[in-house]
C-alpha positions as CSV (number, residue, x, y, z in Angstrom):
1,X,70.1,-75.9,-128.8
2,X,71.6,-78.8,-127.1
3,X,74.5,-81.2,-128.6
4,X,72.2,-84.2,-129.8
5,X,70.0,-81.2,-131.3
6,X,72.6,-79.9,-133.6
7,X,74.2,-83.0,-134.5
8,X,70.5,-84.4,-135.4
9,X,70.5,-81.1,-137.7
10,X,73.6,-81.8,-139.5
11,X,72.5,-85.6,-139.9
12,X,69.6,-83.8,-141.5
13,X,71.2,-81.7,-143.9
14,X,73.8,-84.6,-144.6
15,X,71.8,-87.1,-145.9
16,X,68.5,-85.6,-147.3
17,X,68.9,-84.1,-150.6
18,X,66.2,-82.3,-152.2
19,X,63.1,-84.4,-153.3
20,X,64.0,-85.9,-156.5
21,X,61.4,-87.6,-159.1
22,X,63.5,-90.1,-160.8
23,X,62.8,-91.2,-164.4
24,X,59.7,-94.2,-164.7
25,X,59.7,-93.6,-168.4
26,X,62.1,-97.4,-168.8
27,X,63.4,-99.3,-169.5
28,X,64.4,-100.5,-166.4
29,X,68.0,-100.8,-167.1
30,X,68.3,-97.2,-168.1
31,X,66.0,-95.7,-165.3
32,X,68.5,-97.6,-162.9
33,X,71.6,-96.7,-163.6
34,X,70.2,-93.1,-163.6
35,X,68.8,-93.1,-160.3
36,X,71.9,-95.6,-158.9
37,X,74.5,-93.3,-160.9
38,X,73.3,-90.7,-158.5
39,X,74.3,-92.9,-155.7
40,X,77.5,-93.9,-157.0
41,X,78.0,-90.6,-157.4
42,X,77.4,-89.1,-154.1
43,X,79.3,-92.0,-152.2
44,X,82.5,-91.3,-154.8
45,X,82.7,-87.9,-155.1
46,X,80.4,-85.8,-152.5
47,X,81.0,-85.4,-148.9
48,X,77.8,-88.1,-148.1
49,X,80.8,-90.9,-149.1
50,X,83.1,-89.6,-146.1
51,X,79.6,-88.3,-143.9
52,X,77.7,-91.5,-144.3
53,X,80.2,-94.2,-142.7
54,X,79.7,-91.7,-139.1
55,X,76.0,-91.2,-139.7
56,X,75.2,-95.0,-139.8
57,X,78.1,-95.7,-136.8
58,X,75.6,-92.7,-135.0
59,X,72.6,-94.5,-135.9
60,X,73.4,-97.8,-134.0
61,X,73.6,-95.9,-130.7
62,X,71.5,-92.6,-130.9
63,X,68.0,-92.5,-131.7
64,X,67.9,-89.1,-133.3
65,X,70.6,-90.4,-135.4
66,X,68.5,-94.1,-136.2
67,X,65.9,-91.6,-136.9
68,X,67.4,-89.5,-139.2
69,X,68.8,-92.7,-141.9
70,X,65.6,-94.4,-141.5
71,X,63.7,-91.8,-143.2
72,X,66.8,-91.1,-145.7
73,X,66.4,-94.7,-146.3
74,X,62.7,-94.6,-146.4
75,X,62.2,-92.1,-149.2
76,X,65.3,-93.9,-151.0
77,X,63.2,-97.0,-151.3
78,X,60.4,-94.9,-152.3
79,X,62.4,-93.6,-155.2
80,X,63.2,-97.2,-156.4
81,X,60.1,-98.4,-156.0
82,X,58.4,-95.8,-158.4
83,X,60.9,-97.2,-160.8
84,X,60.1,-100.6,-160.4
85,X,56.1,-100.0,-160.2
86,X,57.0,-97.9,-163.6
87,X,58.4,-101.7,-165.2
88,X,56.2,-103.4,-163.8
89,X,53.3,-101.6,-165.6
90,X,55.2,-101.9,-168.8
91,X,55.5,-105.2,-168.5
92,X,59.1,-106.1,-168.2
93,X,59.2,-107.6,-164.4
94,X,57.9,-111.3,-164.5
95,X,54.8,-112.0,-162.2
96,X,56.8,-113.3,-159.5
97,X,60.2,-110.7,-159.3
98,X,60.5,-110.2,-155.6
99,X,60.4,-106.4,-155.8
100,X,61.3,-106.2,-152.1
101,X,64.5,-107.4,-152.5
102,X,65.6,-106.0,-155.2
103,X,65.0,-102.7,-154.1
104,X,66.7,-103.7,-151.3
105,X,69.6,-104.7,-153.1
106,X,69.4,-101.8,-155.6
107,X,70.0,-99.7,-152.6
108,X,72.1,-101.8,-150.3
109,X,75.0,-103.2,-151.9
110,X,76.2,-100.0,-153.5
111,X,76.8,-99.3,-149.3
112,X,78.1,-102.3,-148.3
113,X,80.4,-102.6,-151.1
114,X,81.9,-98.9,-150.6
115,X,81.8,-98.7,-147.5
116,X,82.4,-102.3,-145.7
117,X,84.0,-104.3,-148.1
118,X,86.0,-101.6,-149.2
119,X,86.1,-102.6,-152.9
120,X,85.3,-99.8,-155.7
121,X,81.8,-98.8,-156.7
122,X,82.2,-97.4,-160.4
123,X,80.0,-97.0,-163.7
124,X,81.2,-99.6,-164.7
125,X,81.0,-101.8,-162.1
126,X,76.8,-99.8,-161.1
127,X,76.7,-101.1,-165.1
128,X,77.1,-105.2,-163.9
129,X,75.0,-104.5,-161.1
130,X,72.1,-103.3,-162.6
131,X,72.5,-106.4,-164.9
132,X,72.2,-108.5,-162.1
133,X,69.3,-106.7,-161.1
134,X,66.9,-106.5,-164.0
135,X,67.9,-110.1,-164.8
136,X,66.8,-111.3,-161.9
137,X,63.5,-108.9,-162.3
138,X,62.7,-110.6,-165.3
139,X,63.1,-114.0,-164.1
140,X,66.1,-114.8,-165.4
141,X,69.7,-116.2,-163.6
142,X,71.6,-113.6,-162.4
């Protein structure tokens, strides 16, 4: 195999972890800081937090590497989303939470706190996040 082959394999094996069904059973709060302690997890204590910085760099230039995060990324908002279809048919998102965005941000800001502003991502910092999160799902002021 060439170069670009093998490093497209190791992007693989980097960043997609076994398929994992994440808990729908609510509330929100709790299903989310399961699913993001996971995350915080992985970028604090698990190669992907030293791996991922490189495989994102890769992906602005190489296609196999833009290829590889945007399915990681894909099936990560996949994940979230069962969790916030799982409120939302228990009632506890208001009619117009913008879903997009929060999942968006779910995912997101965990990244760009770690790993471009630099600042610490802990539980119980992933605890004031999620705050933020299902207040603004339920309509309230973040």
């Amino acid at each position: 195999p060439d170069v670009s082959e093998m490093r497209k394999d190791v992007f693989k094996r980097a960043t997609i972890p076994p398929k994992m069904t994440p808990p729908t059973d609510g509330p929100l709060r709790t299903d989310l800081i399961w699913l993001l302690g996971i995350l915080v997890n992985a970028l604090n204590e698990t190669p992907w937090g030293h791996i991922s910085p490189q495989v994102i760099s890769a992906a602005a230039n190489n296609d196999g590497a833009r290829d590889v995060i945007t399915q990681f990324m894909k099936e990560r908002r996949a994940t979230v989303r069962a969790v916030f279809a799982a409120a939302d048919a228990r009632g506890e998102l208001a009619p117009d939470a913008p879903v997009k965005y929060l999942i968006q941000m779910a995912i997101l800001v965990p990244y760009f706190r770690k790993l471009i502003a630099g600042l610490p991502i802990d539980f119980d910092w992933l605890d004031t996040h999620v705050d933020h999160i299902c207040r603004l799902a339920q309509g309230r002021d973040a």
